[in-house]
C-alpha positions as CSV (number, residue, x, y, z in Angstrom):
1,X,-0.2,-61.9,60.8
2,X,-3.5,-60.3,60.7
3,X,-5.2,-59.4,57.0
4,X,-5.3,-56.9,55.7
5,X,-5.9,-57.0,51.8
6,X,-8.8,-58.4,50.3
7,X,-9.2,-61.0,47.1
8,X,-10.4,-59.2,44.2
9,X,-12.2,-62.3,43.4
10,X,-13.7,-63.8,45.7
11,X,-13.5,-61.0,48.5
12,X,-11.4,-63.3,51.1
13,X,-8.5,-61.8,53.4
14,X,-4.9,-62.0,52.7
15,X,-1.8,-61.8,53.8
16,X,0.4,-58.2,53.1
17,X,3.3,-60.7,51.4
18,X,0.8,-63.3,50.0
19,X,0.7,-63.6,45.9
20,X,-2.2,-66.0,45.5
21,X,-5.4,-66.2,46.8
22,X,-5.9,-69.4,48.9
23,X,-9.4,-69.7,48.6
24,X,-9.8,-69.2,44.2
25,X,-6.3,-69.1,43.3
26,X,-6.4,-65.5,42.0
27,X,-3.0,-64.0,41.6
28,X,-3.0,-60.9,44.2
29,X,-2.5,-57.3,43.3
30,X,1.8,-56.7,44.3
31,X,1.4,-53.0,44.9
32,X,2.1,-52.5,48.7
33,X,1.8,-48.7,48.3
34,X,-0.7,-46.0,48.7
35,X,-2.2,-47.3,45.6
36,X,-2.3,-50.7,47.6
37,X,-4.1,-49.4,50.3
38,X,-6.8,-47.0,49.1
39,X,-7.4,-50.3,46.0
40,X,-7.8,-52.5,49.3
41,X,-10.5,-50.1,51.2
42,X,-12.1,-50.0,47.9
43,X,-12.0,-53.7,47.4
44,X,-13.7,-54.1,50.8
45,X,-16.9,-51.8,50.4
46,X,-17.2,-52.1,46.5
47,X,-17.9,-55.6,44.4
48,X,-16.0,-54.0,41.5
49,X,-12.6,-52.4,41.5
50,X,-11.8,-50.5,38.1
51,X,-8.2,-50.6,38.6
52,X,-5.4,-48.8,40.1
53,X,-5.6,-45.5,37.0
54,X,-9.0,-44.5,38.7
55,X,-6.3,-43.2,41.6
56,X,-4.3,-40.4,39.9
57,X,-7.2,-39.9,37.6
58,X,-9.4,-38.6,40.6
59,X,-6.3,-37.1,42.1
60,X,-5.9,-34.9,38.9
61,X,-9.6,-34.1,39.2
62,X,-9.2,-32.9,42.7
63,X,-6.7,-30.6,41.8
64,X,-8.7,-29.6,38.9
65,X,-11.5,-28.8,41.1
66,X,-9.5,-27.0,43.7
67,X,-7.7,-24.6,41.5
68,X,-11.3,-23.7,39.4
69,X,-12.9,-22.8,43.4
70,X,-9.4,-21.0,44.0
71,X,-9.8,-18.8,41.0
72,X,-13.4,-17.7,41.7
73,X,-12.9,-16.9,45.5
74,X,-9.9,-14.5,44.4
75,X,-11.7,-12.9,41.3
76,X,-12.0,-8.9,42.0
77,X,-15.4,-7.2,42.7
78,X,-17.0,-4.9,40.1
79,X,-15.6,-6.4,37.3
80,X,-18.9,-7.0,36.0
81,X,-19.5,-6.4,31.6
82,X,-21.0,-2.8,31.1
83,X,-24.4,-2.6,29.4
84,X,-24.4,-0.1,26.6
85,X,-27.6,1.5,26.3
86,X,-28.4,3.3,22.7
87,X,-28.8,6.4,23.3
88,X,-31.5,6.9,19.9
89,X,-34.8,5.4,19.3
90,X,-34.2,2.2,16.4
91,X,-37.4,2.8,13.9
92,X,-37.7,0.0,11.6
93,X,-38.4,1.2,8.2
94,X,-39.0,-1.2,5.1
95,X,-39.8,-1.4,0.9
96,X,-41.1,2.6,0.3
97,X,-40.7,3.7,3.8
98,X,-37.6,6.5,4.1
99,X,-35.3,6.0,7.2
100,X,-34.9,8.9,9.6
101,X,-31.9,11.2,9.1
102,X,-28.8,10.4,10.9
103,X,-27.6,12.6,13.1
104,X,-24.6,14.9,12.9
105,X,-21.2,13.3,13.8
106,X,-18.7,16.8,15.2
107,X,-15.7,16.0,13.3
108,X,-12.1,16.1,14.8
109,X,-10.3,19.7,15.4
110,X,-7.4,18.2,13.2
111,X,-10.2,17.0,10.6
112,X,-12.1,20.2,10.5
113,X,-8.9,22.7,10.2
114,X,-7.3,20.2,7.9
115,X,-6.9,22.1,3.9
116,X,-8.5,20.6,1.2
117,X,-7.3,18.9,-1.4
118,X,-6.1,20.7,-4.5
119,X,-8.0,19.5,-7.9
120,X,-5.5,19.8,-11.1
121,X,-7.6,20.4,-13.8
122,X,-6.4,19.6,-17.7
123,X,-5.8,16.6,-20.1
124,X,-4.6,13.7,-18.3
125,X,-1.8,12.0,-20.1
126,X,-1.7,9.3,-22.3
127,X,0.3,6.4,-21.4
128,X,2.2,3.8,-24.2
129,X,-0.5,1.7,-25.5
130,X,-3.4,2.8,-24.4
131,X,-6.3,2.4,-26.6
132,X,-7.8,5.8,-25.5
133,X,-7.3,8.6,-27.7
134,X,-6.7,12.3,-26.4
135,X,-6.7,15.9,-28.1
136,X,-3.9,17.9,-29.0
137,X,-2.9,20.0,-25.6
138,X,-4.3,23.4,-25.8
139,X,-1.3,24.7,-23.7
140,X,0.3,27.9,-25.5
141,X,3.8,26.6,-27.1
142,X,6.6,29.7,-27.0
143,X,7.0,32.0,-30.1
144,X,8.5,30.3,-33.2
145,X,7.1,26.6,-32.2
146,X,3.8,25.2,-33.9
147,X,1.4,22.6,-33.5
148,X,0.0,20.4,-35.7
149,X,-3.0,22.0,-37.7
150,X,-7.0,21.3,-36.8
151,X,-8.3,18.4,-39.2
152,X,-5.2,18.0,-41.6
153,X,-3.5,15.4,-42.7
154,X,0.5,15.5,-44.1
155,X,3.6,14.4,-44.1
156,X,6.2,15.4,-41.9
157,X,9.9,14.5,-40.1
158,X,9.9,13.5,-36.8
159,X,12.9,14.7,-34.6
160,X,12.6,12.7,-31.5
161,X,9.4,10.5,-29.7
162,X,9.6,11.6,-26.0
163,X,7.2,9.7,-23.5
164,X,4.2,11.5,-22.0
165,X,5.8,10.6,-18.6
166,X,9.0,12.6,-19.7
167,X,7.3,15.7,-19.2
168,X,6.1,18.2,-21.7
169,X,9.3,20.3,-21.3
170,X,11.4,18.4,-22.3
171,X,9.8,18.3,-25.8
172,X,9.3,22.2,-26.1
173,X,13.1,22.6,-25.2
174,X,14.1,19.8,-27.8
175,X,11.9,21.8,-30.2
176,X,13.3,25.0,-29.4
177,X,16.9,23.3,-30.4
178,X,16.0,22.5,-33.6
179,X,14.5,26.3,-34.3
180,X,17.8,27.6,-33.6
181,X,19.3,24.9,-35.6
182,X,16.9,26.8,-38.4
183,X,14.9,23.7,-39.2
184,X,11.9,24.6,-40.9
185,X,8.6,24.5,-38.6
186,X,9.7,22.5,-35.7
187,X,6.7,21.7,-33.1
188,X,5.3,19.6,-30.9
189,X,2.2,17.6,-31.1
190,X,0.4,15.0,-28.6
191,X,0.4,11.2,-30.6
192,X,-2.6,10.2,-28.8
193,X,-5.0,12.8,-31.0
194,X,-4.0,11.3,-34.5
195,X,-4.7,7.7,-35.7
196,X,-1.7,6.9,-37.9
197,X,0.9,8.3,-34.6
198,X,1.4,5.6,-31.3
199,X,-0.2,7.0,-28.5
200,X,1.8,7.9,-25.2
201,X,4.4,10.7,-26.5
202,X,5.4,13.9,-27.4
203,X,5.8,14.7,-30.4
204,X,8.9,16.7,-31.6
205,X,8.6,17.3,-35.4
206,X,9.6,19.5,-38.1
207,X,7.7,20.9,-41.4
208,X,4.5,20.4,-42.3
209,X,4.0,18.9,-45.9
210,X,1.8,17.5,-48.5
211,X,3.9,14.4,-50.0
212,X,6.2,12.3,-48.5
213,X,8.8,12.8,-50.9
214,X,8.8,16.4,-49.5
215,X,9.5,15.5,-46.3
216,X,12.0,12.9,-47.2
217,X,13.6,15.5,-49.2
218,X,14.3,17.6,-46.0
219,X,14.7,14.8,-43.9
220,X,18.9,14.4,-44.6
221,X,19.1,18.3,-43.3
222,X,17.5,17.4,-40.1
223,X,20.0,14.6,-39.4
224,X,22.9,16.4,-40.0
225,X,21.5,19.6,-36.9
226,X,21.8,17.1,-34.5
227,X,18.8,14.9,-34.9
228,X,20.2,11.7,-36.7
229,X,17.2,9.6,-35.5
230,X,14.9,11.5,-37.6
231,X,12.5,9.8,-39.8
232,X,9.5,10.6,-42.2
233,X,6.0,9.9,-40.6
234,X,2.2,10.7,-41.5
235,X,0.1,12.6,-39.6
236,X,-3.8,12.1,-39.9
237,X,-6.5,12.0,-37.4
């Protein structure tokens, strides 16, 4: 039978079925494939044969190769990037120099028709615990409520503490309860404008006194209109 493989050794001939080399006793590569043949050819021009991976590995980069020259040939024309081109002079301005004015920017119809924003003006309120300490509201109580006197200190009995967030109505309409429950002096006062009160509420209160025993001495009345909560507090800025 004629040769037709090749001794990776020693570069002799050899038999398709043969598994050792008769002239250096090499054992013989056993792949009678593809991978048989193209190693053989290989064997027969080149001293050196790096073994039978380099065959898939340069089948891999064929395809590799092929698909890259496929996917350039079919990319569309015109697809090139756009330049954008400023369409204003850059001036380089530094340390004393003023830069140039920018130019107008034409707002949006639905920007430039849009209302504008409605500014409540007027104490903010005070929320529990906050260190900050806020005036007596200015807003006009209704006929027969009070508030607390500018600059003076007292004594007085405090129907209910309702919190700022509460609303300011409900206090007025708490103190309008006890005037027709003929308590003396009801009112309503802010606690953040006096030191010896706890900021964040409204005040309801009723009577204005010197002493606390005077208020103290009224305080029993209050509980029995409907306020049995009521307690004697000081009032001092």
């Amino acid at each position: 039978m004629s040769a037709d493989r090749y001794c990776p050794s020693c570069n002799v001939a050899y038999e398709p079925l043969q598994e050792y080399c008769l002239e250096c006793g090499t054992r013989l590569p056993t792949n009678r494939g593809l991978t048989g043949v193209l190693a053989g050819s290989w064997q027969r021009r080149l001293p050196w044969y790096p073994g039978d991976w380099i065959w898939p590995a340069l089948f891999l980069l064929a395809i590799a190769v092929a698909g890259t020259a496929a996917a350039l040939a079919t990319r569309p024309a015109g697809r090139a990037g756009k330049t954008i081109v400023a369409t204003s002079d850059a001036v380089a301005f530094g340390p004393g120099a003023a830069p140039a004015a920018a130019a107008a920017v034409p707002l949006p119809a639905t920007l430039a028709t849009a209302p504008k924003p409605t500014i409540t003006t007027g104490p903010l309120p005070t929320a529990p615990g906050e260190n900050t300490r806020a005036t007596t509201t200015t807003a006009r109580l209704p006929v027969g409520l009070i508030t607390w006197p500018a600059k003076r200190g007292g004594f007085t009995n405090v129907l209910e503490s309702i919190p700022v967030s509460a609303g300011r109505g409900a206090a007025v309409n708490l103190a309008q309860t006890a005037k027709r429950a003929g308590l003396p002096t009801p009112g309503v006062l802010v606690s953040a404008g006096y030191a010896s009160l706890h900021p964040g509420y409204y005040i309801v209160f009723s009577g204005i006194y010197r002493s606390a025993a005077n208020a103290t001495s009224a305080l029993a009345r209050a509980r029995a209109q409907g306020f049995p909560d009521a307690y004697t507090a000081r009032v001092t800025h």
